[in-house]
MIKOL-931632 format. One record per residue: x, y, z of N, C-alpha, C in turn; residue number from 1. Coordinates in nm, 3 decimals, always signed. Layout:
REM residues N
+---------+---------+---------+---------+---------+---------+---------+---------+---------+--------+
!     n.x !     n.y !     n.z !    ca.x !    ca.y !    ca.z !     c.x !     c.y !     c.z ! drenza !
+---------+---------+---------+---------+---------+---------+---------+---------+---------+--------+
!       X !       Y !       Z !       X !       Y !       Z !       X !       Y !       Z !    NUM !
...
+---------+---------+---------+---------+---------+---------+---------+---------+---------+--------+
//
This chain:
REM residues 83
+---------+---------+---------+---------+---------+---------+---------+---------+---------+--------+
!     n.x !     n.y !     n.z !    ca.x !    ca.y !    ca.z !     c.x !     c.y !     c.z ! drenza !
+---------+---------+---------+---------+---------+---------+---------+---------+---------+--------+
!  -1.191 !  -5.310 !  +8.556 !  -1.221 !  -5.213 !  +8.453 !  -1.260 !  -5.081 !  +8.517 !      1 !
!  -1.244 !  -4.964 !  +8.400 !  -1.265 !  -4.789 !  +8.481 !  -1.415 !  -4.853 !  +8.461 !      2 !
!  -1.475 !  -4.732 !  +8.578 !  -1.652 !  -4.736 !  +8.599 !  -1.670 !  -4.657 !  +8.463 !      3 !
!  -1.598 !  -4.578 !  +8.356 !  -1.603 !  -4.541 !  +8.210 !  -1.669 !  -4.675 !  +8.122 !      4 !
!  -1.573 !  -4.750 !  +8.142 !  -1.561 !  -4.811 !  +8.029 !  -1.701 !  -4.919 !  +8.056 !      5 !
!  -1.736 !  -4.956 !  +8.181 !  -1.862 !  -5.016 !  +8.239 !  -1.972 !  -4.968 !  +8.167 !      6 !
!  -1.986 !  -4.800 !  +8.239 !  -2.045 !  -4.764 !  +8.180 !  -2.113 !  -4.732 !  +8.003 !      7 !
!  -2.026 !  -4.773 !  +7.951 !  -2.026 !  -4.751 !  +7.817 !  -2.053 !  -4.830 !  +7.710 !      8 !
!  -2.012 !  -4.970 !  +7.835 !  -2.047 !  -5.096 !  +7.818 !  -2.237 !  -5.111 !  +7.834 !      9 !
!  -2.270 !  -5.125 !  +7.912 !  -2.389 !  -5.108 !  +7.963 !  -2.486 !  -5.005 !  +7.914 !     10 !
!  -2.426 !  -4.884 !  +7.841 !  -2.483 !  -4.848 !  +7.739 !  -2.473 !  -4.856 !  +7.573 !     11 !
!  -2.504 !  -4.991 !  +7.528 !  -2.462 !  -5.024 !  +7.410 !  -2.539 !  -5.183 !  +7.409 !     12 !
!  -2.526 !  -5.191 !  +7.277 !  -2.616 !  -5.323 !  +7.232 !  -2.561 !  -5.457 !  +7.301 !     13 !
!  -2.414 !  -5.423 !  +7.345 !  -2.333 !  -5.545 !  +7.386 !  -2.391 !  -5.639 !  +7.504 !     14 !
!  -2.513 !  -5.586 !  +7.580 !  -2.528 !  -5.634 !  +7.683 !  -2.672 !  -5.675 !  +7.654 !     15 !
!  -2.777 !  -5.580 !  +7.579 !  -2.931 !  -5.584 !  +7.582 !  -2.952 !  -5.523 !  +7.461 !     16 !
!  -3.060 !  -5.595 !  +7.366 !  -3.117 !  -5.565 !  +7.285 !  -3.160 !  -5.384 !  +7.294 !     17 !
!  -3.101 !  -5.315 !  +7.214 !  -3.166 !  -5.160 !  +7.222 !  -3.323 !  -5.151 !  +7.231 !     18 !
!  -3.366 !  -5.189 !  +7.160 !  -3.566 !  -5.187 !  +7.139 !  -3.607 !  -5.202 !  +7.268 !     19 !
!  -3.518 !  -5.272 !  +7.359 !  -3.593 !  -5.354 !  +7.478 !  -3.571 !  -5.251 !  +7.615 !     20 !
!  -3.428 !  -5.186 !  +7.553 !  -3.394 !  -5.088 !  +7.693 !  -3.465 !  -4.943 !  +7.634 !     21 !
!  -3.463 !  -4.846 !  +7.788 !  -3.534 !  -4.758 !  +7.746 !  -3.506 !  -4.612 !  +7.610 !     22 !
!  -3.603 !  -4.575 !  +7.572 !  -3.559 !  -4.459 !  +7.451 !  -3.454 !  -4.373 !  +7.438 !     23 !
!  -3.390 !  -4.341 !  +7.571 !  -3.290 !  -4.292 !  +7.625 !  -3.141 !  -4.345 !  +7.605 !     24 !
!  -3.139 !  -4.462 !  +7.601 !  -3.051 !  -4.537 !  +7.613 !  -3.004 !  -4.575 !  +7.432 !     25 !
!  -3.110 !  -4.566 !  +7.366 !  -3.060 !  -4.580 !  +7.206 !  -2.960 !  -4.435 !  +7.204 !     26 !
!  -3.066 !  -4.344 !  +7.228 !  -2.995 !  -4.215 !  +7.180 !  -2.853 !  -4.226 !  +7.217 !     27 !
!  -2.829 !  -4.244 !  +7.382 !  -2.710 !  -4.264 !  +7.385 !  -2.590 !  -4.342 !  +7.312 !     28 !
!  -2.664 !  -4.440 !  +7.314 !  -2.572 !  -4.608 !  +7.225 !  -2.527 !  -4.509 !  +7.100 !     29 !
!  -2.591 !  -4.432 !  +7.039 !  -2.547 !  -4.354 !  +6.906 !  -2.452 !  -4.291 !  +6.913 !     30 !
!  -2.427 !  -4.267 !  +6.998 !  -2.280 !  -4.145 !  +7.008 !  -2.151 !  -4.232 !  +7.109 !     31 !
!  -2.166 !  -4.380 !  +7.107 !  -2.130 !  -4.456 !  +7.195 !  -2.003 !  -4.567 !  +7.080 !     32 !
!  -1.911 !  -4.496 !  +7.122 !  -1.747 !  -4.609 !  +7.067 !  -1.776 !  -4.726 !  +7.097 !     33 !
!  -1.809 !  -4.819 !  +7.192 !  -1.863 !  -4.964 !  +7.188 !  -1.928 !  -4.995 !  +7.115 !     34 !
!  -2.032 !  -4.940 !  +7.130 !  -2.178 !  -4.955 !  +7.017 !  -2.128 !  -4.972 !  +6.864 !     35 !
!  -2.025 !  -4.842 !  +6.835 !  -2.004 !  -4.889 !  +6.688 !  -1.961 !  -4.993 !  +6.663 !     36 !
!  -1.857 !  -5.025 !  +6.759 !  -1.768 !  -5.166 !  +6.747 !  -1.870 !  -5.277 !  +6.759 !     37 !
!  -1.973 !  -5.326 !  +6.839 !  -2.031 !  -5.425 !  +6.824 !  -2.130 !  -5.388 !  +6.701 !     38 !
!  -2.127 !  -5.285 !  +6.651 !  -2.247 !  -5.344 !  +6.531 !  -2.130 !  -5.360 !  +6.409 !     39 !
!  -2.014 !  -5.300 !  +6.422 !  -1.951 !  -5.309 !  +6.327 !  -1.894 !  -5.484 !  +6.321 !     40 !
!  -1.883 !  -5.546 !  +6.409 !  -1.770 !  -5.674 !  +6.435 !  -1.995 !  -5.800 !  +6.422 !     41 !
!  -2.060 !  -5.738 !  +6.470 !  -2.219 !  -5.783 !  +6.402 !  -2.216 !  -5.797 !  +6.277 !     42 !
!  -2.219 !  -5.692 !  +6.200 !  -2.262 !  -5.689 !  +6.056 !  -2.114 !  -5.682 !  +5.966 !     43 !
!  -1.965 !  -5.775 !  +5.999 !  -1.916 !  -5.824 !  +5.949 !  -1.930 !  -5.969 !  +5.978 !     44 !
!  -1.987 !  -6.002 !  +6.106 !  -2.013 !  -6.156 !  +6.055 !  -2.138 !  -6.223 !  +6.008 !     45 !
!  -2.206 !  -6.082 !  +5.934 !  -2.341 !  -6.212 !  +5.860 !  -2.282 !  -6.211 !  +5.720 !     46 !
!  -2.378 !  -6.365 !  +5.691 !  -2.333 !  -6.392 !  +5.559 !  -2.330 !  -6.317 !  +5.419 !     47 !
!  -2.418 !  -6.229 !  +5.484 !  -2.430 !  -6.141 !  +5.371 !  -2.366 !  -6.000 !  +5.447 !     48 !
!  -2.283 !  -5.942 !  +5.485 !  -2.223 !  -5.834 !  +5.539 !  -2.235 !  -5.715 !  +5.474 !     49 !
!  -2.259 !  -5.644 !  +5.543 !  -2.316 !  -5.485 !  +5.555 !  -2.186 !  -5.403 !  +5.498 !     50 !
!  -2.105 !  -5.417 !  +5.418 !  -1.964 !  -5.386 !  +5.463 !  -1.989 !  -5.204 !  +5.430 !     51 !
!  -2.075 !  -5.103 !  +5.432 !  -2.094 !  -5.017 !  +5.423 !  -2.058 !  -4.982 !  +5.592 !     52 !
!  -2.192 !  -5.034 !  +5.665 !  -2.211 !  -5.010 !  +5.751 !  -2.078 !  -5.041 !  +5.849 !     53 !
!  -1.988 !  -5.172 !  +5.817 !  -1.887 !  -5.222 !  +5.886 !  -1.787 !  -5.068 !  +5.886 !     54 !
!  -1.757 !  -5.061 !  +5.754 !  -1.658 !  -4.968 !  +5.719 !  -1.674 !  -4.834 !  +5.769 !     55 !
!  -1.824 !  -4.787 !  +5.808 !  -1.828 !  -4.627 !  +5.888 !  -1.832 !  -4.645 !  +6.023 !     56 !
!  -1.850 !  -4.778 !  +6.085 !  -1.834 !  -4.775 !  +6.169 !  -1.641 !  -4.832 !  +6.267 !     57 !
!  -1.616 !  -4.833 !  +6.162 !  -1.466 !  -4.871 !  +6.187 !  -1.392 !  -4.729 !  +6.139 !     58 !
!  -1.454 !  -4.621 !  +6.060 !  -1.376 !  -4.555 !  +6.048 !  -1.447 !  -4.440 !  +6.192 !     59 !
!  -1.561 !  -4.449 !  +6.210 !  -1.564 !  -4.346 !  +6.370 !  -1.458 !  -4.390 !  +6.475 !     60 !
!  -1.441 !  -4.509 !  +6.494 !  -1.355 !  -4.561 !  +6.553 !  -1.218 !  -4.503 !  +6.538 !     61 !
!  -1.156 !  -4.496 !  +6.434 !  -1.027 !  -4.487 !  +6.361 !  -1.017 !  -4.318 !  +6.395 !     62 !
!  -1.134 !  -4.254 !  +6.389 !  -1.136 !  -4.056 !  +6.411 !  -1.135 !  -4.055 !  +6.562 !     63 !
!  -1.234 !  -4.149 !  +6.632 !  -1.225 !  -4.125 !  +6.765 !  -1.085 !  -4.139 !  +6.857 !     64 !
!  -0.979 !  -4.228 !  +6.802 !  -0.857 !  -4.299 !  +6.874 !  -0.786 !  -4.179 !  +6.807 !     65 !
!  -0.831 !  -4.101 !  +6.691 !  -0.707 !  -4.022 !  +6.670 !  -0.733 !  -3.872 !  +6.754 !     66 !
!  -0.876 !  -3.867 !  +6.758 !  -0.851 !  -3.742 !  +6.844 !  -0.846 !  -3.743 !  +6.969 !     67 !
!  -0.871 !  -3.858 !  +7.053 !  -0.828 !  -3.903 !  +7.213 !  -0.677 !  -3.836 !  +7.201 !     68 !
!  -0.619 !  -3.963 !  +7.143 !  -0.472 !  -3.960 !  +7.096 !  -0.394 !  -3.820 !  +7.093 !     69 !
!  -0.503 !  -3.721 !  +7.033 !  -0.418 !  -3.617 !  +6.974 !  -0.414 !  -3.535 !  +7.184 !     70 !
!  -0.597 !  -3.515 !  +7.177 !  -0.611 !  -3.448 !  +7.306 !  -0.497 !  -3.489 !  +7.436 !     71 !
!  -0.492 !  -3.629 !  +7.471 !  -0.427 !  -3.675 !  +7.536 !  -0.256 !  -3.599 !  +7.534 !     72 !
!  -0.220 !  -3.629 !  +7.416 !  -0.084 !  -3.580 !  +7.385 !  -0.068 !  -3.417 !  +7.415 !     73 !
!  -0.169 !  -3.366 !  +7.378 !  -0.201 !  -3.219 !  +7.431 !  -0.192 !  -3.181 !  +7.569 !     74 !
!  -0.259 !  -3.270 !  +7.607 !  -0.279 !  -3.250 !  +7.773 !  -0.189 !  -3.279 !  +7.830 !     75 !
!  -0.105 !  -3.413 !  +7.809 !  +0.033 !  -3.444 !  +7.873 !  +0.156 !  -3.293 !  +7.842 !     76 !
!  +0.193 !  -3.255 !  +7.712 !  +0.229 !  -3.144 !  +7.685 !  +0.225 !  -3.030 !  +7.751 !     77 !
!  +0.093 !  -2.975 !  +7.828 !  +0.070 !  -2.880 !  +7.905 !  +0.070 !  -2.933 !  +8.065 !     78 !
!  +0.080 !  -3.031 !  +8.089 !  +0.117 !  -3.060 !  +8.174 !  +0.231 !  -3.098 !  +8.215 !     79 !
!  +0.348 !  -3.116 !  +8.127 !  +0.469 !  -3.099 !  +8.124 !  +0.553 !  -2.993 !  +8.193 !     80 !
!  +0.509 !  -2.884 !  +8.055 !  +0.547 !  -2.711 !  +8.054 !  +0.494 !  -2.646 !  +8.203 !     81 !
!  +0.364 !  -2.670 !  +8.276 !  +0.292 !  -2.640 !  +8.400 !  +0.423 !  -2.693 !  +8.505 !     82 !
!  +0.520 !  -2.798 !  +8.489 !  +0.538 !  -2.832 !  +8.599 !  +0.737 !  -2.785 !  +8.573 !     83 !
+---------+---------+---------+---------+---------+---------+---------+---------+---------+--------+
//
């Protein structure tokens, strides 16, 4: 795996209870694409499901892959025309 995706890993609930790691590390988990995914794929499997919470966190997901997606395609583009 990229040392990215480690990292990103390791900052997020997937590994350690947030409360337990330091104050720093929530803030981060918040702005963190893993993080949504494990609370989102969490709070679709309790019995009583969050599906609020499932659903915004599947749609950050769904905005984040489209604007990678878009940037990426951008960048390949100008790096095309550059060469």
């Amino acid at each position: 795996m990229q040392p990215v995706i480690w990292l990103l890993l390791f900052l997020s609930s997937a590994v350690m209870v947030l409360h337990l790691a330091p104050s720093w590390v929530g803030r981060v988990a918040a702005y963190n694409p893993v993080e949504w995914a494990v609370v989102a794929a969490r709070r679709a499997m309790l019995v009583h499901a969050d599906w609020s919470t499932v659903w915004t966190r599947l749609g950050l997901l769904a905005a984040a892959v489209l604007l990678m997606g878009f940037l990426a395609t951008r960048a390949f583009r100008a790096y095309r025309k550059s060469t």
